[in-house]
C-alpha distance (Angstrom), angle and dihedral (degrees) to the residues before:
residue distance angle dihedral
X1 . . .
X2 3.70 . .
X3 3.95 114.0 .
X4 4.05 111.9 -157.8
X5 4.27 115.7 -94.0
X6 3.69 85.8 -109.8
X7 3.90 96.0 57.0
X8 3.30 124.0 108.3
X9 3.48 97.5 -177.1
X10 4.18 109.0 131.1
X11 3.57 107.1 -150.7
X12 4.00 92.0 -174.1
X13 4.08 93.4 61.0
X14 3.14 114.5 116.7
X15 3.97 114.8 -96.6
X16 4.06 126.2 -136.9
X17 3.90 128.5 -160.2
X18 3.88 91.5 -173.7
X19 3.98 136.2 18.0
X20 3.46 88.7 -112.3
X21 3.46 96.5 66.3
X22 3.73 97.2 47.0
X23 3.95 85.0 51.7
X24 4.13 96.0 55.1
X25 3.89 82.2 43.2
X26 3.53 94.1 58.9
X27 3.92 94.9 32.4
X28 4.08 85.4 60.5
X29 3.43 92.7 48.9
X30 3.82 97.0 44.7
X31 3.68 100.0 53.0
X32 3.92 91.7 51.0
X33 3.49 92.5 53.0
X34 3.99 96.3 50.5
X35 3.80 78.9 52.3
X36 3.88 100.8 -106.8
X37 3.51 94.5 138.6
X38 4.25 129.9 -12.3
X39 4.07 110.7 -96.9
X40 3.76 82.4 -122.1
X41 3.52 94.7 65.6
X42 4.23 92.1 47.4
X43 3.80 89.2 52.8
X44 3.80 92.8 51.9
X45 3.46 85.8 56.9
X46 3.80 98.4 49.2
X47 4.02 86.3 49.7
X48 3.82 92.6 50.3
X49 4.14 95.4 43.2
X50 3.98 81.9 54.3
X51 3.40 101.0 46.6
X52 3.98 81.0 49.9
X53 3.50 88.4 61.7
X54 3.78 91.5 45.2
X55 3.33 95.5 60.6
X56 3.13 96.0 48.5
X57 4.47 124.7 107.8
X58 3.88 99.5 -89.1
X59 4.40 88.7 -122.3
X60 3.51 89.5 52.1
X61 4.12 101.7 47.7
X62 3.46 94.3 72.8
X63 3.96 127.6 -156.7
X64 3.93 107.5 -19.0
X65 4.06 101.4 -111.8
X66 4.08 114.0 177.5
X67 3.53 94.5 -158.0
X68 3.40 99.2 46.1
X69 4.14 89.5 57.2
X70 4.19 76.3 50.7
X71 3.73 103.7 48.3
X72 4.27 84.5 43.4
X73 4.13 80.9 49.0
X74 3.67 93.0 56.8
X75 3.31 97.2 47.3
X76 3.56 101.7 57.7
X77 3.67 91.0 49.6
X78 3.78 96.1 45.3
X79 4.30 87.2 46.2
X80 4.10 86.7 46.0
X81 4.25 93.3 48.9
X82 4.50 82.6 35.8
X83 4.09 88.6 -131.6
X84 3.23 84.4 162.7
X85 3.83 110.7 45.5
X86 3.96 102.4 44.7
X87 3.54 112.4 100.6
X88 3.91 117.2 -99.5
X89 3.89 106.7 -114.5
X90 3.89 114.7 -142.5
X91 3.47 141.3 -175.1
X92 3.89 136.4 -123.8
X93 4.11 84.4 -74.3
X94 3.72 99.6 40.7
X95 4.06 101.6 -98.9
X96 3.53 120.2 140.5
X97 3.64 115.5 -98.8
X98 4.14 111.6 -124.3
X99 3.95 99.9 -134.9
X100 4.01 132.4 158.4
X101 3.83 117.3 -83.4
């Protein structure tokens, strides 16, 4: 389909059923660009948690979800790089301290 000149409609963006989604989207996106882990490494993940599901019995998959393979995704990589479990550094006025991962 051909879209007008003037539209700036971009039919490659990304598309969300639920705020949610959009949120783990940009969450994935966000933490490999502040360097927390390479985008590489999140979309191995996202190809292994679907190839989970793959293999999976057909009655015991469940309803195919994208985001949910995503959200599973992030997790592992954010549990592997322990985002979540180091200790928040602060300064004098309790603000997190930017520091190298």
């Amino acid at each position: 389909m051909k879209l007008h000149e003037t539209c700036t409609t971009d039919q490659a963006a990304p598309q969300f059923e639920h705020e949610w989604q959009r949120r783990a989207f940009g969450l994935a996106v966000a933490l490999s660009e502040f360097r927390h882990y390479d985008w590489s490494e999140f979309q191995q993940a996202l190809i292994d948690t679907i190839a989970e599901w793959e293999r999976l019995p057909e009655d015991e998959r469940g309803e195919w979800q994208y985001y949910d393979h995503w959200v599973s995704a992030l997790e592992k990589v954010v549990d592997r790089h322990q985002l979540l479990t180091r200790p928040v550094e602060t300064d004098d006025h309790d603000h997190a301290v930017a520091h190298d991962h």
